[in-house]
C-alpha positions as CSV (number, residue, x, y, z in Angstrom):
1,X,0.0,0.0,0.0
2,X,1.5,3.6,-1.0
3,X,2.2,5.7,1.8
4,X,0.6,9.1,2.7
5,X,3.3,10.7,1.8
6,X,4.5,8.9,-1.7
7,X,0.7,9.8,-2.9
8,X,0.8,13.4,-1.8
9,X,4.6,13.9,-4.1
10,X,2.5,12.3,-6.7
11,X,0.3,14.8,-6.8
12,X,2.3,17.9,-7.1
13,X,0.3,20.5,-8.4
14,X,1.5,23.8,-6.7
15,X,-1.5,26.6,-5.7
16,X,-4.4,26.5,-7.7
17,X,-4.7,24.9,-11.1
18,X,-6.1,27.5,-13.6
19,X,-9.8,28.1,-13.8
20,X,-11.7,25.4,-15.2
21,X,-8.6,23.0,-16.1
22,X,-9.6,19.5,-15.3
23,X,-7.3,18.0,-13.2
24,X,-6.7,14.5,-11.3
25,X,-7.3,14.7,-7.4
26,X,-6.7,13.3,-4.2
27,X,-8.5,13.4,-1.8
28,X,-8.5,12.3,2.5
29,X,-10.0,10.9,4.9
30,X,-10.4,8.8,8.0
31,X,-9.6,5.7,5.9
32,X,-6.8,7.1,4.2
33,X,-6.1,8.6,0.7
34,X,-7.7,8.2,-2.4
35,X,-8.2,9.9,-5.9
36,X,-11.4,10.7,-7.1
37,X,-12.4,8.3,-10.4
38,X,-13.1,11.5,-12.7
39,X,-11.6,14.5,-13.6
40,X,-12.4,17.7,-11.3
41,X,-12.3,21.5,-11.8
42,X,-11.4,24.0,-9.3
43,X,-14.0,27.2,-9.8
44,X,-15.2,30.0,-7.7
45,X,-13.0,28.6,-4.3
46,X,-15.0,25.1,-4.6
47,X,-14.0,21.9,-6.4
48,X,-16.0,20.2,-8.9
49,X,-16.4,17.2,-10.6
50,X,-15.8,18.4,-14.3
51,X,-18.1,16.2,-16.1
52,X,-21.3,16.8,-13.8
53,X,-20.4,19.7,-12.2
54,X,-21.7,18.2,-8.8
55,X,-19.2,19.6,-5.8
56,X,-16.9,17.6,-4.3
57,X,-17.8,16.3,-1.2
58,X,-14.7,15.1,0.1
59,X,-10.9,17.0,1.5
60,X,-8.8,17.5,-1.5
61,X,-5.4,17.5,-0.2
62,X,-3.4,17.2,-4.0
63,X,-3.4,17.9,-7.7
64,X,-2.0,17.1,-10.7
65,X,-2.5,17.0,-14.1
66,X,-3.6,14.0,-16.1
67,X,-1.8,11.4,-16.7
68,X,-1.6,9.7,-20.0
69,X,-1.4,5.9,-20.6
């Protein structure tokens, strides 16, 4: 299992990302980290998920751009 730490250096995006950029995420809680299974935007202060534009519920504590395959 990745480490707190190994998973927060993989997601090294630095301040905000730019308005409306979709982005990969990770988020925290009591069970750990996790990233989100779609992309999200960061708009207005809030984070979203880009596709539905539903807020995200959850601590988003890293960023990072995608990642291609």
């Amino acid at each position: 299992m990745a480490t707190r730490e190994r998973r927060l250096a993989e997601f090294d995006g630095q301040g905000d990302p730019e308005p409306d950029q979709a982005v990969q995420v990770l988020c925290e809680d009591h069970s750990g980290t996790y990233q989100l299974p779609f992309p999200c935007v960061f708009t207005d202060g809030e984070w979203r998920n880009a596709e539905t534009g539903s807020m995200v519920e959850a601590r988003v504590v890293g960023w990072r751009l995608p990642r291609t395959a």
